[in-house]
C-alpha positions in Angstrom: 8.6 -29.5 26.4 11.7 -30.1 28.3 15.1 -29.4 28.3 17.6 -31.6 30.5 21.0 -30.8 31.5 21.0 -27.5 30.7 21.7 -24.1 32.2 20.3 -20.9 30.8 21.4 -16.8 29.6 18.6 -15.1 28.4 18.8 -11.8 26.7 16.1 -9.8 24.3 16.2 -7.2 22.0 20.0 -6.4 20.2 18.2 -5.3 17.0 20.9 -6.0 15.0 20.8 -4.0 11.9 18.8 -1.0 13.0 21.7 0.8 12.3 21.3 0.0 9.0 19.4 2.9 7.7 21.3 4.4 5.0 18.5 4.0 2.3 16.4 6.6 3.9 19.4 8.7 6.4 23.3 9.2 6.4 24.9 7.4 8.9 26.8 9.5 11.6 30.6 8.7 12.9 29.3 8.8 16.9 26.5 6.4 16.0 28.7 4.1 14.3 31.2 4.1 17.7 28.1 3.3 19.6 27.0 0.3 17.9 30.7 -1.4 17.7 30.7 -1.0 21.7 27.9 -3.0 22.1 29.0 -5.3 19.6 32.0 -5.9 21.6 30.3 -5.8 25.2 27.8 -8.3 23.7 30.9 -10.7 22.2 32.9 -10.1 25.6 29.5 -11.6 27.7 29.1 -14.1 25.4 33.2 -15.1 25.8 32.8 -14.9 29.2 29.7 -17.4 29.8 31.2 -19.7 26.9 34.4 -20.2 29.3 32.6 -20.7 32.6 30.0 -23.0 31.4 29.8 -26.5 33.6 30.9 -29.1 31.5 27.7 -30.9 33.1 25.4 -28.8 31.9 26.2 -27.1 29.2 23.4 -23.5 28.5 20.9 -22.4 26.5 21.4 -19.2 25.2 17.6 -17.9 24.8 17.3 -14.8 23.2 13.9 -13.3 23.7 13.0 -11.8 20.5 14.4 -8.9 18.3 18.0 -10.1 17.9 18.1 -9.0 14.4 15.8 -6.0 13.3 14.7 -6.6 9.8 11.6 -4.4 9.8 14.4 -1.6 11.2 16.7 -1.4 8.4 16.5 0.2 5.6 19.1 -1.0 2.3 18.9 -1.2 -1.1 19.4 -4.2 -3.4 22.8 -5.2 -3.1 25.1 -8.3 -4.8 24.8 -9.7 -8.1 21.5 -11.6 -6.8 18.5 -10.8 -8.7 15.4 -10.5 -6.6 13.1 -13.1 -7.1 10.2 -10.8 -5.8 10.7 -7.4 -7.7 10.4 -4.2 -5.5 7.1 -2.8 -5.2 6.3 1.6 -4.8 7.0 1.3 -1.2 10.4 -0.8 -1.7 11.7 1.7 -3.9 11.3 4.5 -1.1 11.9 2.4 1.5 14.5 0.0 1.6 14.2 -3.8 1.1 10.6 -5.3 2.3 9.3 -8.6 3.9 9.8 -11.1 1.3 11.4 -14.2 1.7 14.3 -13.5 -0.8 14.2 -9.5 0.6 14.6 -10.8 4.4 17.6 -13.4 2.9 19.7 -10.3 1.8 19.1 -8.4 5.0 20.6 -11.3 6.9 23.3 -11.3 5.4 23.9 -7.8 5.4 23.7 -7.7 8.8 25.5 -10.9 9.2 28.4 -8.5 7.4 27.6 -5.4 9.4 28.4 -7.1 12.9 31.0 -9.8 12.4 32.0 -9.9 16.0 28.8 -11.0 17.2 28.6 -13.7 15.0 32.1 -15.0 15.1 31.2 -15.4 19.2 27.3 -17.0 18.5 29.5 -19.2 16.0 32.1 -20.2 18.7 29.2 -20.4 21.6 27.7 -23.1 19.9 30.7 -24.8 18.5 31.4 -25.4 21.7 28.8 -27.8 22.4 26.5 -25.0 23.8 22.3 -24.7 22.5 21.3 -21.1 20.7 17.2 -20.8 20.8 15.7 -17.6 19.1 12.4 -16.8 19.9 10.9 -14.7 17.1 9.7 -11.1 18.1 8.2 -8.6 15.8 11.4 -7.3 14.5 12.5 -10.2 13.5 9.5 -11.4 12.2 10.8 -12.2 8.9 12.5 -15.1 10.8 9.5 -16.6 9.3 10.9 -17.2 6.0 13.1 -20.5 5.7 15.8 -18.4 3.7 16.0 -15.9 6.4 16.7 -18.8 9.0 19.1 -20.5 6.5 21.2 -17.4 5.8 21.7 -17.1 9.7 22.8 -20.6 10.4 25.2 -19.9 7.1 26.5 -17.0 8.4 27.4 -18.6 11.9 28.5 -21.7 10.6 30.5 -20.0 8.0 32.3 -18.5 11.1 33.1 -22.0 12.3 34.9 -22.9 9.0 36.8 -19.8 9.0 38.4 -20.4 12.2 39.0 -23.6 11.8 37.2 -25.0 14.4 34.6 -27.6 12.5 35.0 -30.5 15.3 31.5 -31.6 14.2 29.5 -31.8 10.9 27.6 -29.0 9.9 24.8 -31.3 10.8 25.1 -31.9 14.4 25.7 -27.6 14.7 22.8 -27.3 12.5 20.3 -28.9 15.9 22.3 -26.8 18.4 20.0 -24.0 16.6 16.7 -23.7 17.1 13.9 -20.9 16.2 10.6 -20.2 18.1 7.8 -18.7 16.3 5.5 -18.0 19.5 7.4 -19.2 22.7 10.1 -21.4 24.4 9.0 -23.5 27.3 10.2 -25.7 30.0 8.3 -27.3 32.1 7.6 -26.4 35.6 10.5 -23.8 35.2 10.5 -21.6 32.1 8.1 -19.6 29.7 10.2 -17.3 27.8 8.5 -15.3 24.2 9.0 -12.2 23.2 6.0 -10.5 24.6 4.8 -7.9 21.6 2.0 -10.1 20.9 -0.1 -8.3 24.2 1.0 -5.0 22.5 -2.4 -3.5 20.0 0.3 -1.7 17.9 2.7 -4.5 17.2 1.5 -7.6 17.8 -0.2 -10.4 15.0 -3.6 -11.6 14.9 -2.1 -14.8 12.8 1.3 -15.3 14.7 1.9 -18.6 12.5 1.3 -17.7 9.1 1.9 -13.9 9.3 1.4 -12.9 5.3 0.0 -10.0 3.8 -3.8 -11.5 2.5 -3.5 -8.9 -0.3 0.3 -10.4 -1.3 1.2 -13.6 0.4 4.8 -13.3 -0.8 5.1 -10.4 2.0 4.7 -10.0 5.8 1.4 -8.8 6.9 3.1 -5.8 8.9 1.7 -4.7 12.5 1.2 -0.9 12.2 4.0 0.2 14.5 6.2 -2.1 11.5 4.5 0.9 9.4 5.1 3.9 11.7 8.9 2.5 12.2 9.6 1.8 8.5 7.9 4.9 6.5 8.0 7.3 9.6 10.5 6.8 12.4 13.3 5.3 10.1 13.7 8.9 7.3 13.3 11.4 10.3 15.9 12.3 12.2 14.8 12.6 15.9 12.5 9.6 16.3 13.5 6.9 18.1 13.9 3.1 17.5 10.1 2.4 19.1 8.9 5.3 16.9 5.9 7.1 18.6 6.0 5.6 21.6 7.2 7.4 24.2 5.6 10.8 22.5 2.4 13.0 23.2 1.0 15.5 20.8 2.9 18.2 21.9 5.9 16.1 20.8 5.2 16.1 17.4 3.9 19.8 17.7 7.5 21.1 18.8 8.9 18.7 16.0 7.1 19.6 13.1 7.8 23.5 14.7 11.3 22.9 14.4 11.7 21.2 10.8 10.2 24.2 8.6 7.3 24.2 6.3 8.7 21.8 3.8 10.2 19.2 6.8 6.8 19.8 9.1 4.7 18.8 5.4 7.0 15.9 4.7 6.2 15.0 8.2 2.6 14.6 7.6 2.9 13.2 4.4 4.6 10.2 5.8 2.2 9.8 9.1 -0.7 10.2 6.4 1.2 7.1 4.3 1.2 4.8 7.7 -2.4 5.5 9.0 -3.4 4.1 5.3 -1.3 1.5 5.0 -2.8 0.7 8.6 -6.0 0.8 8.0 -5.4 -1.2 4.1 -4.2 -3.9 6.3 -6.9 -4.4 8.3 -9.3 -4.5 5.9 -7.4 -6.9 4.1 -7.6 -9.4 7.3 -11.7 -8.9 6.4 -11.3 -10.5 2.6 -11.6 -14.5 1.8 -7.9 -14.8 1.7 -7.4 -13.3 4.8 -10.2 -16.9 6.2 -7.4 -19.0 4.4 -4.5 -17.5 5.8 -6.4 -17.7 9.3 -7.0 -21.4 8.8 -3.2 -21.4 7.9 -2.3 -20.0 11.2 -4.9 -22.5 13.0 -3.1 -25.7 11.5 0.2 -24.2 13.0 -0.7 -23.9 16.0 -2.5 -27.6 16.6 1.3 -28.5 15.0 2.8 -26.6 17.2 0.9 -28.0 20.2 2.0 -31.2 18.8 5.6 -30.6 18.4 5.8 -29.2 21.7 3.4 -32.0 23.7 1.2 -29.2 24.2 -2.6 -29.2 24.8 -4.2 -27.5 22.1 -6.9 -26.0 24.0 -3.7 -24.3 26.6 -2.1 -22.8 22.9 -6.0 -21.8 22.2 -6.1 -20.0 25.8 -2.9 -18.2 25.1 -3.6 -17.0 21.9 -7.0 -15.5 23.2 -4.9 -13.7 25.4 -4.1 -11.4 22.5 -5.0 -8.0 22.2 -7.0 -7.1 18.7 -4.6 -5.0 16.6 -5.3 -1.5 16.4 -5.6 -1.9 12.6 -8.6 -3.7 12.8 -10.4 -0.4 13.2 -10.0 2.8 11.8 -10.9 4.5 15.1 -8.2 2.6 16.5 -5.7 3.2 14.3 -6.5 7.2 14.4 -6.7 7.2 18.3 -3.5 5.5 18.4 -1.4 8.6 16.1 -3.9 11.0 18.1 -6.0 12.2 15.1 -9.6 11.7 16.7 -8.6 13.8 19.1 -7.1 16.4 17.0 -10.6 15.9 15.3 -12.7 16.6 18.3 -10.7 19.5 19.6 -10.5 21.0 16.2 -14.2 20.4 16.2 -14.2 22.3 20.1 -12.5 25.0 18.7 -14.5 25.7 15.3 -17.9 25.3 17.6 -16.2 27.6 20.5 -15.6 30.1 17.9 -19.3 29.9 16.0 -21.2 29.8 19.0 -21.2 33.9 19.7 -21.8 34.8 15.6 -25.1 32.5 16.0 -26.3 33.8 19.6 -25.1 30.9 22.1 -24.8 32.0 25.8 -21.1 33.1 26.4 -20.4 30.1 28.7 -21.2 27.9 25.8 -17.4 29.2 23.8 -15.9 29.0 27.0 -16.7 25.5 27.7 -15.7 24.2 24.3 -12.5 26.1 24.6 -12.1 24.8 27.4 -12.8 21.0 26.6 -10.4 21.7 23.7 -7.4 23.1 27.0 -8.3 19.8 28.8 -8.5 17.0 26.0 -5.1 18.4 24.8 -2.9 18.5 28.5 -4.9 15.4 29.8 -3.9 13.5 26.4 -0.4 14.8 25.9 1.4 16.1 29.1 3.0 13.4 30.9 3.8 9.8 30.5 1.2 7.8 31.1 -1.6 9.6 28.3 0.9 9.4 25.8 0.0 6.1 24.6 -4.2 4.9 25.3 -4.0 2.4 28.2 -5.3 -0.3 25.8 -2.4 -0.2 23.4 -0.2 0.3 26.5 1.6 -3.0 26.5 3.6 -3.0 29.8 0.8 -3.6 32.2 -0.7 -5.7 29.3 2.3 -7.9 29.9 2.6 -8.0 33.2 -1.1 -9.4 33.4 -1.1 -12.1 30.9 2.3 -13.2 32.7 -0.2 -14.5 35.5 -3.0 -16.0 33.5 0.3 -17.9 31.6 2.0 -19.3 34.6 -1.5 -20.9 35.3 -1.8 -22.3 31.9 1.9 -23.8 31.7 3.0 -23.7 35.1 6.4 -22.3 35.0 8.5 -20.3 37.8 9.9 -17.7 35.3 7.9 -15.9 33.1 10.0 -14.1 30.7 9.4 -11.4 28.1 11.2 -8.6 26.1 9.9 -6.0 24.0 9.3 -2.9 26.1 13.0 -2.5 26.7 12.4 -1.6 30.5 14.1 -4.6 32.5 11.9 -5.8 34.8 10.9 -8.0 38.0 7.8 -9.0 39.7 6.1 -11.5 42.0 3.5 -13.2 40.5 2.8 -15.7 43.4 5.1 -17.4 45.8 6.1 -19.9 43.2 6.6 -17.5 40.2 8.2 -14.3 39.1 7.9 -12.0 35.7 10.8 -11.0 34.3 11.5 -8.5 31.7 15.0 -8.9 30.5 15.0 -5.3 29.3 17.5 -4.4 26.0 21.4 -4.3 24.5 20.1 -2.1 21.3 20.7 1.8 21.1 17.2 3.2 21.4 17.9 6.6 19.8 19.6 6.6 16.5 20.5 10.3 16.8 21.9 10.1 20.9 24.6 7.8 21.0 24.8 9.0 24.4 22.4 7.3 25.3 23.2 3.7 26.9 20.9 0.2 27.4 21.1 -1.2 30.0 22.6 -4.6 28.5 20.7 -7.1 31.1 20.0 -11.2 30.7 18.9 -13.7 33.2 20.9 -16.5 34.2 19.9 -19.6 35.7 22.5 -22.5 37.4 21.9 -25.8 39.0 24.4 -25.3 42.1 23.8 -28.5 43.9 20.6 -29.8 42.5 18.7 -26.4 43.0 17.8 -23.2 40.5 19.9 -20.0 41.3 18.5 -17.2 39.0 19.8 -14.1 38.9 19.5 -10.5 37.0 22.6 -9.1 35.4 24.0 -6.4 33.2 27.0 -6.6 31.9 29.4 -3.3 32.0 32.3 -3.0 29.8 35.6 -3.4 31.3 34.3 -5.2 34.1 31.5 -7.4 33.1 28.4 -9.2 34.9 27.1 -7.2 37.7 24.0 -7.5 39.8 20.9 -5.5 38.6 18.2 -4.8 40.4 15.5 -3.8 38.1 11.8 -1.6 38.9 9.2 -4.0 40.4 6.0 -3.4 39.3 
């Protein structure tokens, strides 16, 4: 695939409606400030790139994944629109689910929510410039036609309203494109999103990503179902939900929420682990073969689309780390319950074993394993998470194995929100174009670091360079962590 002419801004991860939450938790006046400054800081960039583009080449806005984050909000039905798919037990608690006519009111909430943004994407691409979304998994619903129609109608009704329809709604219309997997061009850029190398989020059928048990609905990752029934009606958790947290996290957490809060707690982890392990037991049914042969035909269309090799798609996808809910273990070692199990087990053992006439040292080396297992698994970053659902290193290593399989000589991701650069080779570099969303619904203190890439022919050659934009003053240089 190739796109000529063109310059390029890349971005990931604005999660537009995560601050939509007021199904499950008030809103709060300092959050709400928060969120219309990065509005505006992301409407200034785009102004600013829209009136220094080359008239030569116009860009390609490519954003990276997570621009609008349907699995983060949670709203009720709203509007005179009946639902076509009726809410189910989880809905009604919730919020709004996956389904196509669900994920069509969301957009346009959002679409209502952050006008600003969407007035500026609407005059962007009036102005002659391309707007690519590659799908993450936050915007997975993306998937639905409805969802992608009640975007381009809520940009294009933006056009009309200012009264700047210089074209049909036809030739805007093919300015927009969406990527379900990945953006490519040739010899110079790989862009997608980059959860699909993460156990807890990513999609073993990418392509046709329904629920086997209820094809109407997403087949949701189980950090969708840690975000949605856990991370979303607790104040405290961030926008990644567990994450960034050990044990000893939750410990302190539960501690200070009461008896009642601490219960409620564990009733909604207890919820997610079964969802998660529901769904990957569904992927084991005869529906779940169909929906796999589903996702098998898109991608030898894709291939085709794209002038792809199927067998290079094939090698991607087997890139892919298994979710963690195709295993129970997995799905318990990833919320940390086998080893609460075995130092529970440690402890009970370390406590029998003098009633019953064990050798002293016996207690004290179970207590002890029980000491060790809980600092070595909780106390620091790195054990928070196990390294195989650890996606960071994950993505820095299948950046290598892709640049080999489309040669390219930027390898872009999103996703972990940690902007990023790193050699792959002399020819190549990984780039992780970091975030613009608030991370922590409840510290609007807290600031992202609002980076994209930009790329210019200046005399027939590529200039790249790493930016963040800073209000009042605009695109600076960033130099991100190398890995």
């Amino acid at each position: 695939m190739t796109s000529g002419g063109s310059n390029y801004i890349l971005f990931s991860d604005v999660h537009l409606g995560a601050d939509l939450i007021q199904h499950v938790r008030p809103w709060t006046l300092a959050h709400l400030k928060q969120v219309a400054r990065i509005d505006r800081d992301l409407a200034a960039m785009l102004d600013h790139y829209r009136e220094r583009a080359d008239p030569e080449r116009p860009w390609t806005l490519v954003i990276a994944g997570d621009l609008i984050d349907f699995i983060g909000m949670s709203i009720a039905p709203g509007g005179k629109e009946a639902l076509e798919t009726g809410l189910n037990a989880e809905e009604r608690m919730n919020g709004l689910g996956s389904a196509a006519d669900h994920a069509e009111q969301k957009m346009r909430a959002v679409a209502g929510r952050h006008p600003t943004v969407f007035q500026r994407l609407a005059a962007f691409v009036a102005a002659g410039h391309r707007l690519v979304l590659v799908r993450g998994n936050h915007d997975l619903d993306f998937h639905w036609e409805p969802a992608r129609r009640a975007f381009v109608d809520a940009i294009w009704s933006c056009v009309v309203e200012a009264g700047a329809e210089t074209q049909t709604r036809l030739e805007f219309e093919q300015r927009v494109e969406f990527y379900p997997w990945f953006y490519y061009v040739e010899g110079l850029l790989y862009v997608e999103h980059g959860h699909q190398f993460d156990a807890m989020c990513n999609y073993s059928d990418l392509l046709a990503p329904v629920s086997p048990s209820d094809p109407r609905r997403l087949s949701w990752s189980f950090s969708d179902w840690l975000l949605r029934t856990v991370a979303r009606p607790t104040p405290g958790l961030t926008n990644e939900g567990h994450d960034g947290w050990g044990l000893f996290d939750y410990v302190r957490m539960a501690a200070s929420m009461g008896v009642m809060g601490a219960l409620r707690l564990g009733s909604r982890y207890l919820h997610a682990i079964a969802a998660g392990i529901r769904a990957g037991r569904d992927h084991l049914t005869d529906a779940a073969k169909a929906i796999r042969a589903e996702h098998e035909r898109g991608v030898t269309d894709l291939a085709r689309r794209m002038r792809l090799s199927r067998e290079k798609l094939g090698a991607l996808a087997a890139l892919w780390p298994t979710p963690v809910t195709r295993g129970v273990v997995s799905v318990l070692r990833s919320v940390f319950l086998d080893r609460i199990v075995l130092f529970g087990l440690a402890l009970m053992l370390g406590t029998v074993a003098p009633a019953v006439g064990a050798p002293w040292w016996v207690s004290v080396s179970l207590i002890a394993l029980l000491i060790v297992g809980l600092t070595g698994y909780s106390v620091g970053s790195a054990p928070h998470r196990a390294a195989d659902v650890e996606p960071s290193s994950a993505m820095r290593r299948a950046a290598l194995r892709i640049k080999a399989l489309l040669p390219a000589r930027f390898v872009v991701m999103g996703h972990t929100h940690e902007p990023m650069l790193e050699r792959l080779d002399a020819d190549s570099t990984y780039i992780n174009l970091g975030n613009w969303s608030l991370d922590e619904l409840d510290a609007p203190e807290h600031d992202a670091p609002r980076t994209h890439l930009v790329l210019e022919y200046i005399d027939g050659q590529v200039r790249a360079e790493f930016r963040a934009w800073r209000s009042g003053v605009g695109p600076v240089s960033f130099e991100p962590s190398a890995g």
